[in-house]
N, C-alpha and C positions, 0 to 999 in steps of 0.2 A: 408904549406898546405900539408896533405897527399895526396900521388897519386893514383887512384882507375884507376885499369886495366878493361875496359871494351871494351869487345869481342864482335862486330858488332855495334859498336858507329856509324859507316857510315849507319847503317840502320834506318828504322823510327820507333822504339822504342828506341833503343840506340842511337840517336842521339838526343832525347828528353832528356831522359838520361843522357848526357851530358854536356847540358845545366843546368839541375839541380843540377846536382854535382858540377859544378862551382859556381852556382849563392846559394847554401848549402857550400861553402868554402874549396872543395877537388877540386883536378887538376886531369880531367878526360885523361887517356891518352887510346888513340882507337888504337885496334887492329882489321883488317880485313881485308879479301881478295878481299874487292869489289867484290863480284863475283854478289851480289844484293845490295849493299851498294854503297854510292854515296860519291864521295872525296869532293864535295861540303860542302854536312852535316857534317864536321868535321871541326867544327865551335871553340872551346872550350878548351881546350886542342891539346897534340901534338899526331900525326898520327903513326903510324907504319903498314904499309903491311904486311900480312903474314897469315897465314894460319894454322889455329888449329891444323893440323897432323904434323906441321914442328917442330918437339922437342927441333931443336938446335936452330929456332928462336923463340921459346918464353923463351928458357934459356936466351936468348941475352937479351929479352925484360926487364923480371923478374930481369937480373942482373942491367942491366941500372937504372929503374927507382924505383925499390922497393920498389911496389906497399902494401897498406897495405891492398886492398881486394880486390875482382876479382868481375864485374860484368857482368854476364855472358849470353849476349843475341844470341850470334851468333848459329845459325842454318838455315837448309833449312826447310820450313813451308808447304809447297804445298801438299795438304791432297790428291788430286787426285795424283797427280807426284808419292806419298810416296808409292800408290797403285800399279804403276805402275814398278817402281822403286825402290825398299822396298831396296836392296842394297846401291844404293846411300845415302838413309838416315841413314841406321844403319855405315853405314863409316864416312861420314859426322858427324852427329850429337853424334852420341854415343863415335866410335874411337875420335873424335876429341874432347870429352869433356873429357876423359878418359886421351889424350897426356894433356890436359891442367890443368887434376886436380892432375895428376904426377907434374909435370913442377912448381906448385904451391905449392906443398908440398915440394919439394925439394927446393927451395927457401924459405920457409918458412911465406908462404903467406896462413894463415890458417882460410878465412873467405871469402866465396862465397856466392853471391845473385845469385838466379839461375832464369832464364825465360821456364819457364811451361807454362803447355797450361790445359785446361779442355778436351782436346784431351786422356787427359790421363782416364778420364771416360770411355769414350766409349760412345754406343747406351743406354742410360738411357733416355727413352723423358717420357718429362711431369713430369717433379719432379725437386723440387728445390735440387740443389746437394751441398753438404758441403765438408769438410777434408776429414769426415769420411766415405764416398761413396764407395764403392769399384772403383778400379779402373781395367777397363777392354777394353783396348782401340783396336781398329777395323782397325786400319790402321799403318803404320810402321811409322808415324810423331808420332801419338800417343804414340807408342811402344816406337819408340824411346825416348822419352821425360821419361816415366815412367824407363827406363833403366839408366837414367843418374840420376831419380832422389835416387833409388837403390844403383847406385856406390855412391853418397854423403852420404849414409846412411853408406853404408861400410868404406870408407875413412873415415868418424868421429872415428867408432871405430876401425879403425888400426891406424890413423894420426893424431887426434882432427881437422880433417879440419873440423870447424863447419858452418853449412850453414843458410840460408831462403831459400825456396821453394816458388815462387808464381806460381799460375795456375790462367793464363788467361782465362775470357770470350772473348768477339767481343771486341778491341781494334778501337776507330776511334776519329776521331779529329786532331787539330795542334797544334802546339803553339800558341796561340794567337798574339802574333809578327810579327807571318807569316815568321821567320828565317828559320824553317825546315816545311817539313813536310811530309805528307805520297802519295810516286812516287811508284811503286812498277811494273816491266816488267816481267812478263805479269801481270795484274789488274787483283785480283780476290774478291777483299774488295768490299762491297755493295756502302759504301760512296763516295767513289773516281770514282765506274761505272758511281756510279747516275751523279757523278758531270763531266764527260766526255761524256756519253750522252748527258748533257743538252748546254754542250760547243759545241757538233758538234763531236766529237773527235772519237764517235763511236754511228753507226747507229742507234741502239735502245739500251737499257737496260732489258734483259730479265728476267725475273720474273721467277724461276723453280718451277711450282708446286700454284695452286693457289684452292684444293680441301683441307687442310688442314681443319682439327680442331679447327678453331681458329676462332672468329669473323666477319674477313673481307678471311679469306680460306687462307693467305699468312706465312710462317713458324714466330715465335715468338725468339729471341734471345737479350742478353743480354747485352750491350753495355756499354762501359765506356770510359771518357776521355782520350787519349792518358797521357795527363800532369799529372790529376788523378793517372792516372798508377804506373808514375814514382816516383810522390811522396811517394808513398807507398814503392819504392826500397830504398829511402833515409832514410825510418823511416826502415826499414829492416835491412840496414846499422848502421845507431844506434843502434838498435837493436842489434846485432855481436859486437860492440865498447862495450855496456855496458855489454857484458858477456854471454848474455842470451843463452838459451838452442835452437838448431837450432829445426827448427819450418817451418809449411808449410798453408800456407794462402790462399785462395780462393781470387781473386778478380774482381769485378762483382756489381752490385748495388741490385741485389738482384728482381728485378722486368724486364722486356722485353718490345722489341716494333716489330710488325709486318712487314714486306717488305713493304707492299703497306703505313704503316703511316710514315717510312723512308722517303717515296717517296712523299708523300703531305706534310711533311713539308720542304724535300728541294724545291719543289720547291714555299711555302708558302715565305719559307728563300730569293730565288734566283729572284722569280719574271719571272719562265722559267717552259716551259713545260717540260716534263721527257718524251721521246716516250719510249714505252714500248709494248713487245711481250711476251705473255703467253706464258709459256713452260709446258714440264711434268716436274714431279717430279725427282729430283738427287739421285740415291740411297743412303741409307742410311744416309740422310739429317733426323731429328729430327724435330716435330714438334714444338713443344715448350723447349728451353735451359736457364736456367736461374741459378745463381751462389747464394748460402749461402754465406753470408761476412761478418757473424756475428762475426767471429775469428779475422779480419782482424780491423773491426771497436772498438770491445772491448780490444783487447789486444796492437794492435801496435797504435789505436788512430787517425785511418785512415778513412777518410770521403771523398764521393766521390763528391767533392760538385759543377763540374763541367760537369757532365755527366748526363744531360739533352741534347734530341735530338737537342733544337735551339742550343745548344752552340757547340757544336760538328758539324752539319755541318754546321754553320758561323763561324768555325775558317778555318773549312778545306775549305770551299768557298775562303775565304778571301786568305789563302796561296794558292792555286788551281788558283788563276788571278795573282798570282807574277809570274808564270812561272814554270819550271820542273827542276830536275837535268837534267843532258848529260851526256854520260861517257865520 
């Protein structure tokens, strides 16, 4: 079985990730710092610590298990933090994808799946956005993500390191199994709030902003199955095995659901009240965000066929009553 190096496997994308790439017939082997990742989730393959900027351990890594592609989820995400912090993130995320697509090349590990955001947009509300959108991102998560996807463009044409690009919409859901699923300190995900409000875990769930443009006034955004997700990195992956020309995919379902219908079907799902406190508006929160995946579904063959709001938050319900990680 090939081994595929993926970078934030202890996290709750990568550690879905993980799963898949096992139970798809590759030996996932995880690198990361736990610094937000959990040793628990590293269920699948074999573990390695370390840390994107540490050049001589991921020579270490790269010589060991040679790896026959990189998939590359590790970064810090925190779109308020990025704001506040825009350094931590361009070292983090950019230098340390920068040591890792060195480190890759010199090994000769020339096929990366990268994790993108639609962060890389920017302030675009109310329009469906595709590939071809300009990208004009408003915060240094964003920034940063456009930057590394820049250096994969350069590295092809100095090193053939050939890649996929996905750019995330709202990611939510679990594995259906309930083995992993999405913990995240501090909570800033909708699903997982609703679903600890409604456990007691935290007072109310606040709603920012409920004068919107929309229906019911609550912002509109675009959600898809975590597992969905992943399966798209696998056909990504094939994708780089059979040659193909590196390419960059939207993935999204193409349509949205509001705050406040999040919140009547969890608790349709749960059988639990959601308490809930109006707030103002978050600046530069987007009224309505919604992803083109017309790229993704015609060319890679990718259907998002589990990212309907019941399914999504009854999986994360269901893993959400087995318990948490700990560090």
């Amino acid at each position: 079985m090939s081994n595929i190096l993926v970078t934030g496997g202890a996290g709750y994308i990568g550690s879905h990730a993980c799963k898949a790439l096992k139970a798809a017939g590759f030996t996932p082997v995880t690198y990361d710092n736990l610094s937000t990742g959990w040793e628990q989730a590293v269920r699948y393959g074999p573990f390695e610590q370390g840390d994107l900027t540490d050049r001589a351990r991921l020579d270490q890594v790269f010589a060991a298990y040679r790896p026959e592609a990189v998939l590359h989820f590790a970064a810090l995400s925190q779109v308020g933090e990025s704001m506040r912090e825009p350094g931590l993130y361009w070292h983090n995320n950019v230098a340390g994808s920068l040591c890792l697509f060195e480190a890759a090349v010199q090994a000769g590990c020339l096929k990366v799946v990268f994790s993108s955001t639609c962060a890389t947009y920017g302030d675009q509300d109310n329009v469906v956005l595709d590939e071809t959108s300009d990208r004009n991102p408003i915060n240094a998560y964003g920034g940063s993500k456009r930057a590394i996807e820049d250096i994969l463009r350069d590295f092809e044409a100095a090193h053939g390191l050939r890649h996929v690009i996905f750019r995330y919409f709202n990611v939510a859901g679990a594995d259906p199994e309930a083995e992993v699923g999405e913990f995240h300190q501090p909570e800033t995900h909708l699903i997982p709030l609703i679903l600890e409000a409604i456990a007691g875990r935290r007072d109310a769930l606040t709603i920012f902003g409920t004068d919107y443009d929309t229906p019911d006034g609550t912002c509109i955004r675009d959600y898809v199955h975590v597992m969905d997700l992943v399966d798209a990195h696998i056909l990504g992956l094939r994708w780089l095995q059979d040659n193909r020309q590196s390419r960059v995919f939207n993935l999204g379902t193409g349509s949205g659901f509001s705050v406040r219908e999040v919140i009547d079907r969890a608790e349709a799902i749960t059988g639990k009240t959601v308490p809930v406190i109006e707030g103002m508006r978050r600046p530069g929160d987007c009224t309505k965000l919604v992803s083109g995946s017309t790229r993704a579904m015609t060319e890679l063959g990718w259907a998002p066929e589990r990212s309907s709001l019941d399914r999504m938050i009854g999986d994360a319900w269901r893993w959400y009553q087995t318990g948490h990680y700990t560090k």
